[in-house]
C-alpha positions as CSV (number, residue, x, y, z in Angstrom):
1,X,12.1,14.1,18.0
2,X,8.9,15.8,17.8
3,X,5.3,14.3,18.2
4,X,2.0,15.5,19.2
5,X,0.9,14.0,22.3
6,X,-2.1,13.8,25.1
7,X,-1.8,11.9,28.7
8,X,-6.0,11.9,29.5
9,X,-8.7,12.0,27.5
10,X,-11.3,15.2,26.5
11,X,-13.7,16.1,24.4
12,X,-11.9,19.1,23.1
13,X,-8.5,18.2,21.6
14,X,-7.2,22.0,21.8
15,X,-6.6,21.2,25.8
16,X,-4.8,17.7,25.3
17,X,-2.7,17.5,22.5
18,X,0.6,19.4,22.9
19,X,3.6,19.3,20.5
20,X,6.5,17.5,22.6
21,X,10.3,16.1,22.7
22,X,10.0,12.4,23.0
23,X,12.6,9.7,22.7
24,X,13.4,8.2,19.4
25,X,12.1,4.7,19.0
26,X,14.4,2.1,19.4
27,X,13.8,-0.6,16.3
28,X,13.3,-4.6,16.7
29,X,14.4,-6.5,14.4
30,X,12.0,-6.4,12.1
31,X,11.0,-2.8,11.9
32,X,12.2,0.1,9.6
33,X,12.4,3.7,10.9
34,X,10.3,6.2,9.1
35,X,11.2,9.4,8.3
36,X,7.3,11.0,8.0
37,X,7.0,13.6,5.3
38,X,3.0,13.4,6.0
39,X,1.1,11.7,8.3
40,X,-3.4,12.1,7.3
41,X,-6.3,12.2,9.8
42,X,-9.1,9.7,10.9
43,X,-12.0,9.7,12.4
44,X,-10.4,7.3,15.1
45,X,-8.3,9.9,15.9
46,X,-10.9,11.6,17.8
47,X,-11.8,8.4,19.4
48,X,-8.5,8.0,21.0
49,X,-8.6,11.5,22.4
50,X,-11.8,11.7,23.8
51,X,-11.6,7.6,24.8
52,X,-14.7,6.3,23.7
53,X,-15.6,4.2,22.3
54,X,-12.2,2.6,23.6
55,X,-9.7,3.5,25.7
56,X,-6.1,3.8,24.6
57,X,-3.1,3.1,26.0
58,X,-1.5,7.0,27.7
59,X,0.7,8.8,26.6
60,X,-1.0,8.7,23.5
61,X,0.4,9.3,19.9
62,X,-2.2,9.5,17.0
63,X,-2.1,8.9,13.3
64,X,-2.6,5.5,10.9
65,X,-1.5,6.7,7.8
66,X,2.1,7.9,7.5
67,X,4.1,8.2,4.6
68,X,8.1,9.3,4.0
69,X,11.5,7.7,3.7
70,X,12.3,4.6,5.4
71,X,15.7,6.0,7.3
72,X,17.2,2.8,9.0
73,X,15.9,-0.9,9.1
74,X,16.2,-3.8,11.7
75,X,18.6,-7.1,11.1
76,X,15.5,-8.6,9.4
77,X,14.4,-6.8,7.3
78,X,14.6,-8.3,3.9
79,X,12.7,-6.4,1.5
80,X,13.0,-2.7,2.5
81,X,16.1,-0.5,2.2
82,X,17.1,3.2,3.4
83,X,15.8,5.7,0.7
84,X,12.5,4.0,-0.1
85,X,9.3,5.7,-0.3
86,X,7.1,4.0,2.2
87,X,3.3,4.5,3.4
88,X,2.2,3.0,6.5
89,X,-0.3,-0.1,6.5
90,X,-2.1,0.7,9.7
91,X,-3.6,-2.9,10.0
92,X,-1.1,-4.7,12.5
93,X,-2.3,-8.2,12.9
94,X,-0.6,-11.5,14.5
95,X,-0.3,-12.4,10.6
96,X,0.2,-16.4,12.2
97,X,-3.9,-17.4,12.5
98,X,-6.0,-19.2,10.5
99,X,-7.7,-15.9,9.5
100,X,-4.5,-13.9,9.1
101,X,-3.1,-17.0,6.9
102,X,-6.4,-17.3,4.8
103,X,-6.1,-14.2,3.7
104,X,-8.5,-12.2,5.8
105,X,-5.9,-10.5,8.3
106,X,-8.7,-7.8,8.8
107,X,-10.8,-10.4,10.8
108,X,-7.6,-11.4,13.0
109,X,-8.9,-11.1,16.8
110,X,-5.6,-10.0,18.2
111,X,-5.7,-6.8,14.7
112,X,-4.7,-3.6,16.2
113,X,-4.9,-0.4,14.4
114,X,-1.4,1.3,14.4
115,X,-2.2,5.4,15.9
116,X,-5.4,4.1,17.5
117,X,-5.1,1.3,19.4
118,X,-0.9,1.2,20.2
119,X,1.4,2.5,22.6
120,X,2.4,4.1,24.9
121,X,3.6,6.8,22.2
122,X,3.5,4.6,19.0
123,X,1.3,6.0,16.3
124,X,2.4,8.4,12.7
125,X,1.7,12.2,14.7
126,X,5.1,12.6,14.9
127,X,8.6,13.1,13.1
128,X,10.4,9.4,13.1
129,X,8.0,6.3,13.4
130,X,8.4,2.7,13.2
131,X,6.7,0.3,12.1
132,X,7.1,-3.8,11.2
133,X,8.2,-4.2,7.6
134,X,5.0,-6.4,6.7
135,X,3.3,-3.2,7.8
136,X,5.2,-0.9,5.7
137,X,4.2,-0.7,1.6
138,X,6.3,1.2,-1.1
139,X,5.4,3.8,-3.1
140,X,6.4,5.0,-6.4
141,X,8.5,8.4,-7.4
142,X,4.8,9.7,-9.0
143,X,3.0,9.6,-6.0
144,X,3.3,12.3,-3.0
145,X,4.1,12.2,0.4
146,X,0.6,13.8,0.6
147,X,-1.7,12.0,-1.6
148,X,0.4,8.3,-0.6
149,X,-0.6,9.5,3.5
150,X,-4.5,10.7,2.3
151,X,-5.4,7.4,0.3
152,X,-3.6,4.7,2.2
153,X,-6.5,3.8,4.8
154,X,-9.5,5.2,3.2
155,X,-8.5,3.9,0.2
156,X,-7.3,0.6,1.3
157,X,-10.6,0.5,2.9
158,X,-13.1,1.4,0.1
159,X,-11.3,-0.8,-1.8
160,X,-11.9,-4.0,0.3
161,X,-15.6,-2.6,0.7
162,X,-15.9,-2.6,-3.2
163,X,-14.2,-5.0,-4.7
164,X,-13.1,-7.5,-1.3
165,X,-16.3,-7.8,-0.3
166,X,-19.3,-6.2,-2.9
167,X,-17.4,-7.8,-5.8
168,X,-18.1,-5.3,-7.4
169,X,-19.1,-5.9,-11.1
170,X,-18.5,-3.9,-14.5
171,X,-21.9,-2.0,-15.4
172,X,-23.6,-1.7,-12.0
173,X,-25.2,0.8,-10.5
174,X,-23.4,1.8,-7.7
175,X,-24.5,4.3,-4.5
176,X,-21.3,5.9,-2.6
177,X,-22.9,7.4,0.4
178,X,-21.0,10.7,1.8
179,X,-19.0,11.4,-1.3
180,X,-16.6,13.6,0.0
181,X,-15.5,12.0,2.8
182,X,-12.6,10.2,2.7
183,X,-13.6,6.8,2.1
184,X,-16.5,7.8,-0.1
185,X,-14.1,10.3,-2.6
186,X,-12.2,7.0,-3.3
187,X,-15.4,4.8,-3.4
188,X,-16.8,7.0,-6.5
189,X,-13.4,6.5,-8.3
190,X,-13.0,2.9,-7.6
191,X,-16.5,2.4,-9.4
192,X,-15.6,4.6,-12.0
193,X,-12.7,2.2,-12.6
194,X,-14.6,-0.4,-12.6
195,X,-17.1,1.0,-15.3
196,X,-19.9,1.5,-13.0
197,X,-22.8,4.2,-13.1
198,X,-22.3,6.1,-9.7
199,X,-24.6,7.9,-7.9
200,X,-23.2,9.7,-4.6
201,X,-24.9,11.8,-2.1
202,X,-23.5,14.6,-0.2
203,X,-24.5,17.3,2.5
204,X,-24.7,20.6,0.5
205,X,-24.1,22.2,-2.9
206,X,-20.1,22.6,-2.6
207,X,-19.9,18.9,-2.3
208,X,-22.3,18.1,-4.7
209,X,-20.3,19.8,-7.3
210,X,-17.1,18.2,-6.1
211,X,-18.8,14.5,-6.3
212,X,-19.2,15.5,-9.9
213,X,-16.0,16.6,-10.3
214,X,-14.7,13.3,-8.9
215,X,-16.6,11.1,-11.3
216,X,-19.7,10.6,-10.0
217,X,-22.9,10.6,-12.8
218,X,-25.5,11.8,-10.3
219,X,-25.6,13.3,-7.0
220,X,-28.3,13.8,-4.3
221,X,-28.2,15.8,-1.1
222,X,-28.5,13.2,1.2
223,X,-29.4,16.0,4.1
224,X,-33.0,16.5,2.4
225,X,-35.7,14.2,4.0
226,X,-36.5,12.8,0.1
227,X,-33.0,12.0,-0.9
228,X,-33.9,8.4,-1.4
229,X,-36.7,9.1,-3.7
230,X,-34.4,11.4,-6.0
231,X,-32.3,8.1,-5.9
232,X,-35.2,6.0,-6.9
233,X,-35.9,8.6,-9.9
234,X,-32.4,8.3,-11.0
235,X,-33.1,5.2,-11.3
236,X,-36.3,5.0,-13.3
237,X,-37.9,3.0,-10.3
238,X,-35.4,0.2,-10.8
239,X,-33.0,0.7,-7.5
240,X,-29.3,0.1,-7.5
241,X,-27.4,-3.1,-7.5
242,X,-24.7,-2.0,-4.4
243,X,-25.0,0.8,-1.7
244,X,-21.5,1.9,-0.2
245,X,-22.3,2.6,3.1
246,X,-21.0,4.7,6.5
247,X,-23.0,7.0,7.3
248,X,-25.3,5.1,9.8
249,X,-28.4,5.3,11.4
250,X,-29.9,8.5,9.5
251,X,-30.1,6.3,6.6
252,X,-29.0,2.8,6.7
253,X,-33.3,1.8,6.4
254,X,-34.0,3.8,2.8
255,X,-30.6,2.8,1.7
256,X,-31.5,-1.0,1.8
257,X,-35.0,0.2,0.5
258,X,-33.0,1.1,-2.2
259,X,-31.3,-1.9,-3.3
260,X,-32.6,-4.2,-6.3
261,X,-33.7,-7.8,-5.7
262,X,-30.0,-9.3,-4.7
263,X,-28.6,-6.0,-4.6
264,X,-25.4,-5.6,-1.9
265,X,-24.8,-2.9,1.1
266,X,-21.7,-3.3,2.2
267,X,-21.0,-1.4,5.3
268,X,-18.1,0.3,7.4
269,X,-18.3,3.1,10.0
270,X,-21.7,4.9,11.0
271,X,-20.7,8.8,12.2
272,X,-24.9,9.3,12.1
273,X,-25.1,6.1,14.9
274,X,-25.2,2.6,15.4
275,X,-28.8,1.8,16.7
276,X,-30.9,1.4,13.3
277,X,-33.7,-0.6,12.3
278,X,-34.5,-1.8,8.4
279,X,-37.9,-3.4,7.9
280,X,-36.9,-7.2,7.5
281,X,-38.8,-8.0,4.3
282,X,-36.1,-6.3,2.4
283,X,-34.1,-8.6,3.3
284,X,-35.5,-11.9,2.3
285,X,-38.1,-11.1,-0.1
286,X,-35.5,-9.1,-1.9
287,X,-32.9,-11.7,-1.5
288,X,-30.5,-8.4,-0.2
289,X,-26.9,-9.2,1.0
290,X,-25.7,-7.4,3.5
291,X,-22.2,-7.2,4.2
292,X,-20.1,-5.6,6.9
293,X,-16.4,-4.6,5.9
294,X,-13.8,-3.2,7.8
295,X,-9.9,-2.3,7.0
296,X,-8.1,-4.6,4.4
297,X,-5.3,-6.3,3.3
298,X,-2.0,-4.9,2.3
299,X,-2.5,-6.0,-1.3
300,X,-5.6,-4.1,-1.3
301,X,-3.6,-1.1,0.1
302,X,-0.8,-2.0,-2.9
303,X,-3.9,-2.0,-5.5
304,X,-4.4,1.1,-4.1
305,X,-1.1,3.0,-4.4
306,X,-0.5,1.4,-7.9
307,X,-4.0,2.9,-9.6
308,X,-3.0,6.4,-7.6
309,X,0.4,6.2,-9.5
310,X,-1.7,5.8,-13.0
311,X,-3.9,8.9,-11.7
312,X,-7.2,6.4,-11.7
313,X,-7.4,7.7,-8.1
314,X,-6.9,11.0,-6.8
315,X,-7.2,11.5,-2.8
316,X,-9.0,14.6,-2.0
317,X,-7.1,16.9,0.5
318,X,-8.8,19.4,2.1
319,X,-6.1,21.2,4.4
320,X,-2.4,20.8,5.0
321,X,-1.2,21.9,8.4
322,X,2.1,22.9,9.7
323,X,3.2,20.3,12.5
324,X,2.8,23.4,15.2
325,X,-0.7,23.9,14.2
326,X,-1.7,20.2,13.8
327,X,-4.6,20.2,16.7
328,X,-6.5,22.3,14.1
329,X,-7.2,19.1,12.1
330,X,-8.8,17.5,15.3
331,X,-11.4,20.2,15.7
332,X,-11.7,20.9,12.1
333,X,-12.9,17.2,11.7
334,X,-15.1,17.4,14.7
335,X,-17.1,20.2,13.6
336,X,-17.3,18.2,10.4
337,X,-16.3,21.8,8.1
338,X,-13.8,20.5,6.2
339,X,-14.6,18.2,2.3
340,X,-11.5,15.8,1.8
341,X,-8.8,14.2,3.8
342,X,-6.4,16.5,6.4
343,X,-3.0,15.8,6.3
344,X,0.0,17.3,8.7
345,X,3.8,17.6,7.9
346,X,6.0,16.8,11.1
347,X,8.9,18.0,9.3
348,X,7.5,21.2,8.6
349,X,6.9,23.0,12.0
C-alpha cells in the first residue's frame, strides 16, 4: 500500500516526507482494517516531523483522524462489520485504569495519540490503517468521508472543552478564540447549539466574515493590540461568562481579564507559546475557574458525528489534496495561510 513517510526529523517537511510502498498491517485480534477515503491534518503533525516537542518513534507515519470503510476485522471484534463507515478515535488509551474506567480516558498516563505518538509506521497518512475497535466510531450514510476525517479530533475536542469540562450553559456569553481554526470553527457551532451569544476573534477580515458565517454574533480581530477592549464593548463592560482558549501566550492575560466574576477559561493548545503570566487577583477576587482540557472521550467524539449528521455542525475544509501532493498540507499549515481543516485522499493519488 501507499503511505507517506519520513525516517529523521526537519524543520521543512518538503525534504522528509516521501510517498512510499510499505507492507500492509497485519491485524490483532481486536482491530479492524481501514480502508481510508480521507485522513485530516493536525497541528501535531508538524510536531512529529520536526520532533519537538517529542520525539516519535522512526519510520514515521502521520495522521489522527481517518475516516473510510472498515475492510476486514480481527476474531474479536464484536461490534464492527466489513462495509461500515468508520472515523478514527485517535485517543488510544490502556482503557483498564482507574481514570480510563471513571470515565476520563483522556487523563490515562499510558494515552497515546494514534499518527503522533505510534509506530513504527502506524498513523492514518496512508491507504489501509488499523486500528482497535474501541478506537474505531461509526458514521452515518449523511456524513462524508471528508467532513467525518475534518471534525473527528477538533470536534471531539471542542466538545470536551465546552460541554466536558466548561459545562457550558444555555444563555452564556461565550468567547471562541481563533475562530477559524479547526477547534475554534466547531467551538462557535457547539455554543450556538447550546443557545449561547458567541463572540469569536480571528486574524484578518476573510476570517472575520467566515466566523460570522459560521454562527458567531460578534467578531474581533484578535491581531489588533485593543481586541480585548472591543470584547469588553461588546459586552457593555460586563465581560463573558467562558473563554475557549488555544491560542497561548499572546493573549491568555486579557482573556482571563475578560471573564465575569466565576467566569471559566478552559484551555487546550497554545500555537502563540506556553510561558504566560495573568495577574493573580483575577483569579481569586474574581472567583475565575480555570480549566485545562485536552482530547476526549469516544462518546464525545459520537456526540460529535451525530449533531454533524443533523447539520448542527459543519467542519470547515479549507484544501483537499491528492495523496501525491499531500506534503503541501504540512507547509501550508506551517505558514499558517490556510482558514479550516486540510484533508488528503490516499485513494486518490
Amino acid at each position: 500500500m501507499k503511505a507517506a513517510v519520513y525516517r529523521e526529523y526537519n524543520k521543512d517537511p518538503t525534504k522528509v516526507i516521501n510517498i512510499e510502498d510499505v507492507d500492509m498491517p497485519k491485524l490483532k485480534p481486536n482491530e479492524v482494517m481501514i480502508k481510508i477515503e480521507a485522513a485530516a491534518y493536525n497541528y501535531n503533525d508538524l510536531w512529529a516531523i520536526w520532533g519537538d516537542p517529542i520525539k516519535v518513534p522512526l519510520p514515521h507515519i502521520s495522521g489522527s483522524d481517518s475516516a473510510g470503510v472498515v475492510v476486514e476485522a480481527g476474531s474479536d471484534v464484536v461490534k464492527l462489520k466489513v462495509g461500515d463507515r468508520v472515523v478514527s478515535h485517535s485517543n488510544m488509551s490502556c482503557r483498564v485504569c482507574d481514570l480510563c474506567t471513571s470515565g476520563r480516558e483522556y487523563d490515562c498516563n499510558d494515552r497515546l495519540i494514534w499518527g503522533f505518538q505510534t509506530g513504527p509506521l502506524w498513523g492514518g497518512f496512508c491507504q489501509y490503517g488499523h486500528l482497535p475497535e474501541v478506537n474505531v466510531a461509526k458514521i452515518p450514510d449523511n456524513v462524508s468521508f471528508d467532513d467525518a476525517a475534518a471534525v473527528s479530533m477538533v470536534g471531539m475536542t471542542a466538545w470536551h472543552m465546552l460541554v466536558g469540562r466548561a459545562k457550558i450553559r444555555p444563555g452564556q456569553t461565550v468567547l471562541i478564540m481563533g475562530g477559524t481554526s479547526g477547534v475554534g470553527m466547531v467551538g462557535i457551532q457547539i455554543a450556538k447549539l447550546y443557545g449561547c451569544d458567541v463572540i469569536a476573534t480571528a486574524g484578518n477580515k476573510e476570517k472575520m466574515d467566515k466566523c460570522l458565517e459560521l454562527g458567531a454574533d460578534h467578531v474581533v480581530n484578535h491581531r489588533e493590540a485593543d481586541w480585548y477592549k472591543k470584547v469588553r464593548e461588546i459586552t457593555k463592560k460586563q465581560g463573558v461568562d467562558l473563554v475557549f482558549e488555544h491560542i497561548g501566550k499572546s493573549t491568555f492575560a486579557q482573556e482571563v481579564s475578560l471573564l465575569k466574576n466565576g467566569g471559566t477559561l478552559v484551555a487546550t493548545g497554545a500555537t502563540t507559546g506556553y510561558d504566560s503570566t495573568i495577574d493573580l487577583r483575577y483569579l481569586f477576587f474574581k472567583g475565575t475557574n480555570l480549566l485545562g482540557s485536552t482530547q476526549g472521550t469516544k462518546a464525545e467524539l459520537e456526540q460529535v458525528i451525530y449533531w454533524t449528521s443533523k447539520g448542527k455542525i459543519k467542519p470547515l475544509i479549507g484544501q483537499i489534496l491528492p495523496f501525491s501532493d499531500m506534503v503541501k498540507g504540512h507547509v501550508m499549515m506551517a505558514n499558517g495561510d490556510i482558514m479550516g481543516k486540510i484533508v488528503t485522499t490516499p485513494q486518490k493519488l
